[in-house]
C-alpha positions in Angstrom: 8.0 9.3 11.2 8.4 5.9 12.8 10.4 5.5 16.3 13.4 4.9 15.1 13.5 7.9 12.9 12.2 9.8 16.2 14.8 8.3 18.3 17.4 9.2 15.8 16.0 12.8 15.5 16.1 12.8 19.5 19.4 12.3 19.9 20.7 14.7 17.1 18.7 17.3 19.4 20.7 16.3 22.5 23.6 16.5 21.0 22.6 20.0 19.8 21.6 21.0 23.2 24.7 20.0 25.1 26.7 21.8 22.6 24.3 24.7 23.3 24.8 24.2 27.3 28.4 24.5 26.1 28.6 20.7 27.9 30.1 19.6 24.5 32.3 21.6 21.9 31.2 22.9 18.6 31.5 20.1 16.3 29.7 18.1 13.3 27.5 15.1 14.5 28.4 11.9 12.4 25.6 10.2 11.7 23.7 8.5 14.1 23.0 4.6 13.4 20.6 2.4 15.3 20.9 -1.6 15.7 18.8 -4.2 17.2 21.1 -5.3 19.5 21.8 -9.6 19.3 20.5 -10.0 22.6 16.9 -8.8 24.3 18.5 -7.4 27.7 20.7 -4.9 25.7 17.4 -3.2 24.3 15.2 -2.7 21.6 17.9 0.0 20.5 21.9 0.8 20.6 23.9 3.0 19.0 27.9 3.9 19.0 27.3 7.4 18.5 29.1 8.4 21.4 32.5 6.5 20.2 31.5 7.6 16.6 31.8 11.5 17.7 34.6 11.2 19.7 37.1 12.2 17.2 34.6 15.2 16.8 34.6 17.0 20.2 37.4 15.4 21.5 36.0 14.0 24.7 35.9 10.8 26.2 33.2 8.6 24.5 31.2 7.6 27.9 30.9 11.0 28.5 29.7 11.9 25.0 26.7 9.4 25.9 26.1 10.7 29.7 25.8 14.0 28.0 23.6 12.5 25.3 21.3 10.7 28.0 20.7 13.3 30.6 19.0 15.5 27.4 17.2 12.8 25.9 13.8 13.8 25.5 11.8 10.7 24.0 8.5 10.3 25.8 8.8 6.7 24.0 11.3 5.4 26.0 10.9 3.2 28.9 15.0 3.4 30.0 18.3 4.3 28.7 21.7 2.4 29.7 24.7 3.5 28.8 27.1 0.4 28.9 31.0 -0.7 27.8 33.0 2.8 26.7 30.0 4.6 25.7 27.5 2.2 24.1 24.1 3.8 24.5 21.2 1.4 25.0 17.6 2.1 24.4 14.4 0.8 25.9 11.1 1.5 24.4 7.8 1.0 26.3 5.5 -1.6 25.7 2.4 0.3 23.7 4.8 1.6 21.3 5.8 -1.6 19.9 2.2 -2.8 20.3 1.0 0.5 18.4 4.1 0.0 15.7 2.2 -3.9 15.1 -1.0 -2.0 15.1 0.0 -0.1 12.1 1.9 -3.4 10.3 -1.4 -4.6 10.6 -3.0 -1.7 9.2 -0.3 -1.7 6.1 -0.6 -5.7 5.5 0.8 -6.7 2.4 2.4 -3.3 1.6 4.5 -4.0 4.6 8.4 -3.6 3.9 7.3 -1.1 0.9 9.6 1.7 2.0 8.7 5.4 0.4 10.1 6.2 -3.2 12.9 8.3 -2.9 14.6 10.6 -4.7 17.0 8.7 -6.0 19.3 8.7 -9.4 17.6 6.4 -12.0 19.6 3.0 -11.7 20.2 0.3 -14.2 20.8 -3.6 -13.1 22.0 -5.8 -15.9 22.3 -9.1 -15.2 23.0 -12.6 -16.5 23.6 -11.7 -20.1 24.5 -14.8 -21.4 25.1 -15.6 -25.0 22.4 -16.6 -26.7 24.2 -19.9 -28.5 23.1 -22.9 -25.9 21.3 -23.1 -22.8 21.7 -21.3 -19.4 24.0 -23.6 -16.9 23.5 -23.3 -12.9 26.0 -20.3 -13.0 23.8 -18.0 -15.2 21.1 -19.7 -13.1 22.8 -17.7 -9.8 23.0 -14.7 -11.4 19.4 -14.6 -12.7 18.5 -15.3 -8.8 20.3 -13.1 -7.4 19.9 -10.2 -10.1 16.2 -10.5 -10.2 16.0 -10.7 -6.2 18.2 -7.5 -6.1 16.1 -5.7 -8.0 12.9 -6.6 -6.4 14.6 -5.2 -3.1 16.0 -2.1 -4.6 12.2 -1.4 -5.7 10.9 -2.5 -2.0 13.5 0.3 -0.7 12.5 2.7 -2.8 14.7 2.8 -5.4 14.3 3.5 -9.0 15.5 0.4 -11.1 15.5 -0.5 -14.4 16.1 -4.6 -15.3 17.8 -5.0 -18.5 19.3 -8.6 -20.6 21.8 -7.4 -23.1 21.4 -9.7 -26.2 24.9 -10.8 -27.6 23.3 -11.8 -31.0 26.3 -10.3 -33.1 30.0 -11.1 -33.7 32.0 -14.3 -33.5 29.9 -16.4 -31.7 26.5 -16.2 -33.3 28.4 -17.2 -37.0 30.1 -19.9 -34.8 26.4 -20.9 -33.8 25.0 -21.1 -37.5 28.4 -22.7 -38.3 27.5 -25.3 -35.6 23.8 -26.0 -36.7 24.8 -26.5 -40.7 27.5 -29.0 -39.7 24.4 -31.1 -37.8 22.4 -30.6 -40.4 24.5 -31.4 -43.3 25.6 -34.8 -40.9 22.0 -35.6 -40.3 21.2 -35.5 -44.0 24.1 -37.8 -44.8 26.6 -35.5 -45.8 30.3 -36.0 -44.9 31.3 -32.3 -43.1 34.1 -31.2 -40.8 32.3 -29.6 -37.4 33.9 -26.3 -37.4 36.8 -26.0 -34.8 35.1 -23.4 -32.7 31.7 -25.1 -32.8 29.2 -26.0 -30.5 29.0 -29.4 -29.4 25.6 -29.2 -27.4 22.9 -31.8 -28.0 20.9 -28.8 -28.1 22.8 -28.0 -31.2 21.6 -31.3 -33.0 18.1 -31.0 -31.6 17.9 -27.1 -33.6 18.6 -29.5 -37.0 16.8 -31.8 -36.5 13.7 -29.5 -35.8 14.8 -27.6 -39.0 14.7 -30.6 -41.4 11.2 -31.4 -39.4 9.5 -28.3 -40.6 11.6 -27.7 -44.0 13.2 -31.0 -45.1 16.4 -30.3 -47.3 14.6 -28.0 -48.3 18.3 -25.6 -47.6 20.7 -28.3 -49.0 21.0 -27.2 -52.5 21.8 -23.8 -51.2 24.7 -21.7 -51.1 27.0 -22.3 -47.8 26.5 -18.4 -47.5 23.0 -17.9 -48.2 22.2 -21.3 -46.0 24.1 -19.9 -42.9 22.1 -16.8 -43.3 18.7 -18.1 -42.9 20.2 -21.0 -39.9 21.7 -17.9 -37.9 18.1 -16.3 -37.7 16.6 -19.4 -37.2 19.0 -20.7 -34.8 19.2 -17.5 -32.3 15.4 -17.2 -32.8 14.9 -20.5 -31.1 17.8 -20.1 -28.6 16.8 -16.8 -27.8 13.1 -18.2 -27.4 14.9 -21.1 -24.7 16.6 -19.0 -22.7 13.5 -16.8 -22.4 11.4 -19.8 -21.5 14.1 -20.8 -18.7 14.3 -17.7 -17.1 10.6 -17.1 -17.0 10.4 -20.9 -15.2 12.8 -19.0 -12.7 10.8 -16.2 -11.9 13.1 -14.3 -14.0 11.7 -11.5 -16.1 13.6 -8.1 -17.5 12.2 -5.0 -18.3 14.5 -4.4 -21.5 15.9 -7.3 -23.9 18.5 -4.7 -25.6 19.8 -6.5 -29.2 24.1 -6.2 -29.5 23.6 -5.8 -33.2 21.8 -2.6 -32.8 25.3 -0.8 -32.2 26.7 -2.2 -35.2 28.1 0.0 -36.7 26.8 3.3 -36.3 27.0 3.4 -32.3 30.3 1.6 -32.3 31.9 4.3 -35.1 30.1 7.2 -33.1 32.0 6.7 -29.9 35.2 5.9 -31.6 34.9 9.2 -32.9 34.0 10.6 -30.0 37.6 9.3 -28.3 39.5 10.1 -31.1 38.0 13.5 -30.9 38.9 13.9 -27.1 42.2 12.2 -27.4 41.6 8.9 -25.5 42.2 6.6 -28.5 44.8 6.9 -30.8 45.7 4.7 -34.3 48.8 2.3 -34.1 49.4 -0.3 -36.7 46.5 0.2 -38.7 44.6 -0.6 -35.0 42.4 1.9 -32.5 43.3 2.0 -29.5 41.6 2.6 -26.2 44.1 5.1 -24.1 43.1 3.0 -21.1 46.1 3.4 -18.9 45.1 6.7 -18.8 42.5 5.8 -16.3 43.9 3.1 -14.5 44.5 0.0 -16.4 47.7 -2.1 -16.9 47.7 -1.1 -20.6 46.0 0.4 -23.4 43.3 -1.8 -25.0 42.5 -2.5 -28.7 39.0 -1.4 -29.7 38.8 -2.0 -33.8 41.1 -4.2 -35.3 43.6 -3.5 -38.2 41.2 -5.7 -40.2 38.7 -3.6 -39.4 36.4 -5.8 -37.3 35.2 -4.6 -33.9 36.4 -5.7 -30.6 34.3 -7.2 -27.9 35.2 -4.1 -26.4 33.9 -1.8 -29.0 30.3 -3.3 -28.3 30.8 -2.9 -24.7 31.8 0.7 -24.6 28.8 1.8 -27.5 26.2 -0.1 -25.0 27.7 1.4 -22.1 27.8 4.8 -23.3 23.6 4.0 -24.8 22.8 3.5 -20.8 24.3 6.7 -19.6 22.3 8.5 -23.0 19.5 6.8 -21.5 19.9 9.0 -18.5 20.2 6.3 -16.4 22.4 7.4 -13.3 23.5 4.3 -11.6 25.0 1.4 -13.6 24.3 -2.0 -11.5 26.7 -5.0 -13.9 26.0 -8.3 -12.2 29.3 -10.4 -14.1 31.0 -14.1 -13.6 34.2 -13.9 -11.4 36.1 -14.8 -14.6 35.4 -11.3 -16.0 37.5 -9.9 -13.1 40.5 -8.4 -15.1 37.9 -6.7 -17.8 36.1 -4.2 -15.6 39.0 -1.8 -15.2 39.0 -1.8 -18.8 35.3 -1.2 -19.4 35.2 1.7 -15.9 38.1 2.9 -18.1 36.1 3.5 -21.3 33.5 5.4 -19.5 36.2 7.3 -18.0 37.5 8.3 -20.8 34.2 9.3 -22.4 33.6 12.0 -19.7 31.3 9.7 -17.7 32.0 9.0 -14.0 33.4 5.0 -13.6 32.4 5.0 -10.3 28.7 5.6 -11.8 29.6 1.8 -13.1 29.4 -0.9 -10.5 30.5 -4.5 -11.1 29.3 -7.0 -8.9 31.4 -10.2 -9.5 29.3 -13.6 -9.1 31.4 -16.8 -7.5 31.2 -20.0 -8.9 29.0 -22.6 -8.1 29.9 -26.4 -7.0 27.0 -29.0 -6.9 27.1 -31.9 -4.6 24.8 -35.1 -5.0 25.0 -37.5 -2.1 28.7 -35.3 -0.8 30.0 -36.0 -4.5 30.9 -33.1 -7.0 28.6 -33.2 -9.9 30.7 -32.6 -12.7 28.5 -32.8 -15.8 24.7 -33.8 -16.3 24.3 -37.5 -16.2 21.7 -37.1 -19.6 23.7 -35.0 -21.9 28.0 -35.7 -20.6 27.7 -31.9 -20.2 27.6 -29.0 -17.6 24.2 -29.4 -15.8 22.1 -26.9 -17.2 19.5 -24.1 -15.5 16.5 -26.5 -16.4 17.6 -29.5 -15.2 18.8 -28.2 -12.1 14.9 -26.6 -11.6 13.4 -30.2 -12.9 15.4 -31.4 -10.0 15.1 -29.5 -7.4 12.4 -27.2 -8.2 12.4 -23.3 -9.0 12.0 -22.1 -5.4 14.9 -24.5 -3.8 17.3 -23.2 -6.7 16.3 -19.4 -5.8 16.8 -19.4 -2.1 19.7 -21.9 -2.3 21.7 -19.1 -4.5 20.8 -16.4 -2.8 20.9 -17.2 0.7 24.8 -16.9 0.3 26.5 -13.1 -0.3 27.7 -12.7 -4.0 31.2 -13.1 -3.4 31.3 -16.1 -1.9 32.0 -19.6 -3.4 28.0 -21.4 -3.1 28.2 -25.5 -2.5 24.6 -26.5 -3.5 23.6 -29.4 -1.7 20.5 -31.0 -4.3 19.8 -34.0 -1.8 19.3 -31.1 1.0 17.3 -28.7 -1.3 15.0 -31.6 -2.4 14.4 -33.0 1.4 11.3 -31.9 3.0 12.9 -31.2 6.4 13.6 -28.4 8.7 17.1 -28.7 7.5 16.2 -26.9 4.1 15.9 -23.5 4.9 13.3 -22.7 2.0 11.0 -25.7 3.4 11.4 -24.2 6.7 10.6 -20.8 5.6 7.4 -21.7 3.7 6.1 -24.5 6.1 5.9 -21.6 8.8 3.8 -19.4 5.6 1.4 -22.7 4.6 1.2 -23.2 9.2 0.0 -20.0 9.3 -2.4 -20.5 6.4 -3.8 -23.7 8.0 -3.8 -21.7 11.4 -6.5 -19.6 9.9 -8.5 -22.4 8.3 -8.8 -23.8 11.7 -10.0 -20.9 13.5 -12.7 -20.1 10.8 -14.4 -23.4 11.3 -13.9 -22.6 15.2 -15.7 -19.5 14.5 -12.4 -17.7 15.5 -11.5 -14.7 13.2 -9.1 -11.9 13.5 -10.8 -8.3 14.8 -10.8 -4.6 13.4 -9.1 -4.3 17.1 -7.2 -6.9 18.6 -6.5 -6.6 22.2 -2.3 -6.5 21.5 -1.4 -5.9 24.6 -2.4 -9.2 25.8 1.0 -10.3 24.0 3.1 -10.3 27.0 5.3 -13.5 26.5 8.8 -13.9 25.6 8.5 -15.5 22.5 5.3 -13.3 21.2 7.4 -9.9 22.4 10.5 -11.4 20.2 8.0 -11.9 17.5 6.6 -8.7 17.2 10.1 -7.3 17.6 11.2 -9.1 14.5 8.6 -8.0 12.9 9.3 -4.2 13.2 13.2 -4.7 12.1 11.7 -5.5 8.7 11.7 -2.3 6.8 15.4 -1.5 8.5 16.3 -4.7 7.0 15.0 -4.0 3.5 17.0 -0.5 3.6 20.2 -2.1 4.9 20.1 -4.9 2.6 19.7 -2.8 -0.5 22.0 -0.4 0.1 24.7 -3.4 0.4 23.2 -4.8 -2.4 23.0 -8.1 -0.1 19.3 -9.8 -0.8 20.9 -12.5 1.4 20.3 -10.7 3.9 16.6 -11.2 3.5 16.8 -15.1 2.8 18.9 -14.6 6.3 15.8 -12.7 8.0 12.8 -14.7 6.7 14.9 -17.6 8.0 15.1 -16.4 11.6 11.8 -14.9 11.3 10.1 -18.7 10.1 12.2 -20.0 13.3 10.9 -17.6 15.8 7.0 -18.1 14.8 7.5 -21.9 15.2 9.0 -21.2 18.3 5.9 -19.0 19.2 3.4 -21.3 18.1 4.8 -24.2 19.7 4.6 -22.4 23.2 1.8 -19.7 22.7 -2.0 -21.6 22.4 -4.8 -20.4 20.2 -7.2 -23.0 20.4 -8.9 -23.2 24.3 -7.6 -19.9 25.4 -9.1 -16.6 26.5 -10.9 -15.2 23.2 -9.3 -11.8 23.4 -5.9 -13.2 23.9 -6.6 -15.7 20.8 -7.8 -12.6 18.9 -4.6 -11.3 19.2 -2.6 -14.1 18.7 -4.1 -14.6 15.4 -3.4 -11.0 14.7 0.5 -11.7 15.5 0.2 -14.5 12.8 -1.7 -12.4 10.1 1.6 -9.6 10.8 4.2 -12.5 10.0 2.1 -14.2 6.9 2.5 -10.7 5.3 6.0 -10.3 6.4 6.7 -13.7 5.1 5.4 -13.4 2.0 6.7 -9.7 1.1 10.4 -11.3 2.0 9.3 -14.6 -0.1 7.9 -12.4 -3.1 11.2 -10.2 -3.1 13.7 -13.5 -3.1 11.3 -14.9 -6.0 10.1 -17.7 -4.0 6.4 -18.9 -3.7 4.3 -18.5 -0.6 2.3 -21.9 -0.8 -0.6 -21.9 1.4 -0.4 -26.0 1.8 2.5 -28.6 2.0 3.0 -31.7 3.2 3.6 -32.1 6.5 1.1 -32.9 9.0 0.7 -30.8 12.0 -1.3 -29.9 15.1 -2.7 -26.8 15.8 -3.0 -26.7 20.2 -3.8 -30.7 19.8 -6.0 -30.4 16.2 -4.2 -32.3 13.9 -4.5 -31.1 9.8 -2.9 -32.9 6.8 -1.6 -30.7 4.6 -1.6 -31.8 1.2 -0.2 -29.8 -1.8 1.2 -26.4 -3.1 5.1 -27.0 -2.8 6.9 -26.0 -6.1 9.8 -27.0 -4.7 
């Protein structure tokens, strides 16, 4: 049990021994809830538990938290204030937060791992785009975001499942094969109308012309049916290969690529049956109908058509209904803002199929606006078209592109700056972040040709100034932070704390020597730094950014200067 957890389980038993002193009334304790309070004077600790109880036993909240206090036994503790209308402020002494870096140290990179817990199984799907052209910088902050949230639900503790749901079936996969035959009937001199629905991509034309490259005309004498048989395959085989290829550039990777056309039509037919059999769809004009406004929405949804061909919706109820079969517990969607209005109607479905909808959570991603020297970027200046995943990563670089969408929450609208996410400045935050990572590398380089190397038992306690005692403390919020930040499904909050964490070691290494002092004290000062290099590069590893031990920015270490050459992806 760490001190927090202690402190926590302190106060329940103060609580429980006023009530027994008959001090407070009988009542249920709400749960208690620590912060790290924004400024250093107001403790290590606070809590609002007294103002939280209030409505409990019915007594003023300052003298909830005198009550509280007096019977506070925590051995840990170097003060307690009690402040405002009942804030309760807690002081720990020095040696504990020296022994809590003590055992960082002794966890190194498993630092921020929290223990697995016994937790639901959970299911994240994310980006999910069709497989018919290349990802653009929306998808691209989805795959960021999704892949960074599932890394963190795994730190916590969580068990998580990353899955890419494969729409290779319906309308816009023949519109795809549609779209390559056109190209390649044009690029072998035949006069052809480009179907209306068609894809206009220069991707599109590439796919033909790489088909005549390998087989010629070898498909032009064939039927239009039998020729936009074999171009479908060949077509989502290579897009499907491309988007694969993109997101793995991205640090992108999914434990399940689940095919669309695997629910056509026997898992599509089985859950229509299944509604029709409990009464939630119903046949109307030779149509099936989803009883939807049954379970909250605005009205009742078609599911097969009175041609007989599937809705999107069908698909989408037979694949959610395949995750719940799959026993997964927790259903994580990650969809654009513009699917807004169709998650009532999918929470219905699942509703209606005896599942709980609040087992289904939507996350809704906001779009994204690129600005290049404080102009909108419209469309990519080489193809006249939306800027795609790969050419923003070409640009910028995979790491710049990861933190830059994620460092914003979700549901916010993100304005990427790319002449800020290329600059190699303290004004990029991912620079920042992994400048103070390759200083600390360097740090170490230097001290081994001084013959200065970290001990089995650093001296900690020599870490008595402000800005190594902030340090440390930053340090300890980490696993807090981790459990906070994926229970709000918020990795921002990460990019936000490797950020002020980056800041506060410069601010500590531009103050706090290595090099010409005391050889204990520089012992343990290098220890400090080994504690945040891990830290750093769990919190790097979980956003999907790289932790490059060199970049290129020349530095002094306590009046050594060091070029630092290479290792910047970004």
């Amino acid at each position: 049990m760490d001190t927090k957890d202690l402190l926590i389980q302190a106060i329940k038993d103060a609580v429980a021994k006023a009530i027994a002193e008959q001090a407070l009334p009988e009542g249920q304790l709400p749960t208690v809830i620590l912060e790290v309070p924004p400024k250093k004077e107001l403790g290590d600790f606070a809590s609002n538990i007294a103002m939280q109880s209030a409505r409990v036993f019915h007594v003023a909240p300052r003298k909830i938290a005198e009550e509280i206090v007096s019977r506070l036994d925590a051995t840990f503790l170097e003060k307690t204030e009690i402040a405002g209308p009942g804030f309760i402020n807690f002081y720990l002494k020095s040696d504990v937060i020296y022994d809590a870096l003590a055992n960082l140290l002794k966890a190194g990179s498993e630092y921020g791992n929290l223990p697995k817990q016994e937790t639901p199984r959970i299911q994240v799907e994310y980006v999910s785009a069709n497989p018919t052209g290349p990802l653009h910088v929306g998808h691209g902050r989805g795959a960021a975001f999704g892949s960074a949230l599932v890394n963190l639900m795994r730190a916590a503790g969580y068990n998580v499942s990353s899955e890419y749901y494969i729409n290779d079936a319906g309308k816009q996969i023949d519109n795809l094969a549609l779209s390559v035959n056109a190209r390649y009937l044009e690029l072998l001199g035949k006069e052809v109308e480009f179907p209306e629905n068609g894809y206009h991509g220069q991707d599109i034309i590439e796919t033909a012309k790489r088909i005549i490259a390998k087989d010629g005309d070898k498909y032009l004498n064939m039927s239009d049916e039998e020729r936009l048989s074999i171009f479908k395959e060949l077509a989502l085989k290579e897009k499907l290969a491309a988007l694969k290829e993109d997101l793995a550039a991205f640090n992108v990777h999914f434990d399940v690529w689940f095919s669309e056309r695997t629910l056509h039509p026997d898992a599509v037919n089985a859950v229509c049956d299944k509604l029709l059999a409990n009464g939630n769809m119903y046949k109307q004009d030779g149509a099936l109908w989803l009883k939807s406004t049954a379970y909250g929405d605005d009205k009742d949804r078609v599911v097969i058509r009175d041609n007989g061909v599937p809705t999107y919706l069908a698909a989408d109820i037979a694949y959610h209904d395949n995750k719940f079969e799959r026993k997964f517990d927790k259903l994580i969607n990650i969809w654009g803002a513009d699917h807004h209005g169709y998650v009532c109607r999918v929470k219905a479905a699942m509703a209606a199929l005896g599942y709980n909808a609040d087992d289904l959570e939507v996350l809704l991603l906001q779009m994204v606006s690129l600005y290049r020297d404080g102009e909108l970027v419209k469309m990519s200046k080489r193809t006249g078209q939306s800027v795609t995943l790969s050419e923003l990563i070409e640009e910028v670089g995979a790491d710049a592109a990861r933190f830059f969408f994620i460092m914003r929450s979700l549901d916010s609208q993100l304005d990427f700056d790319l002449n800020l996410a290329k600059s190699q400045s303290n004004e990029n935050p991912v620079y920042y972040v992994q400048y103070a990572y390759a200083r600390i590398c360097s740090i170490f380089r230097q001290m081994k040709e001084a013959g200065i190397e970290t001990t089995e038992n650093p001296q900690l306690s020599l870490l008595t100034d402000e800005a190594e005692i902030a340090l440390i403390k930053k340090l300890l919020s980490y696993p807090d932070e981790i459990a906070t930040a994926a229970k709000n499904k918020a990795p921002h909050r990460i990019a936000t704390y490797v950020h002020d964490l980056a800041s506060m070691f410069h601010s500590f290494y531009n103050k706090c020597r290595i090099l010409g002092v005391d050889a204990k004290l520089a012992g343990a000062r290098l220890a400090l730094c080994l504690a945040v290099k891990y830290v750093l590069a769990h919190a790097l590893a979980i956003l999907g950014v790289n932790a490059p031990e060199k970049n290129v920015i020349i530095f002094n270490v306590n009046d050594n200067w060091e070029e630092i050459l290479d290792g910047f992806s970004a």
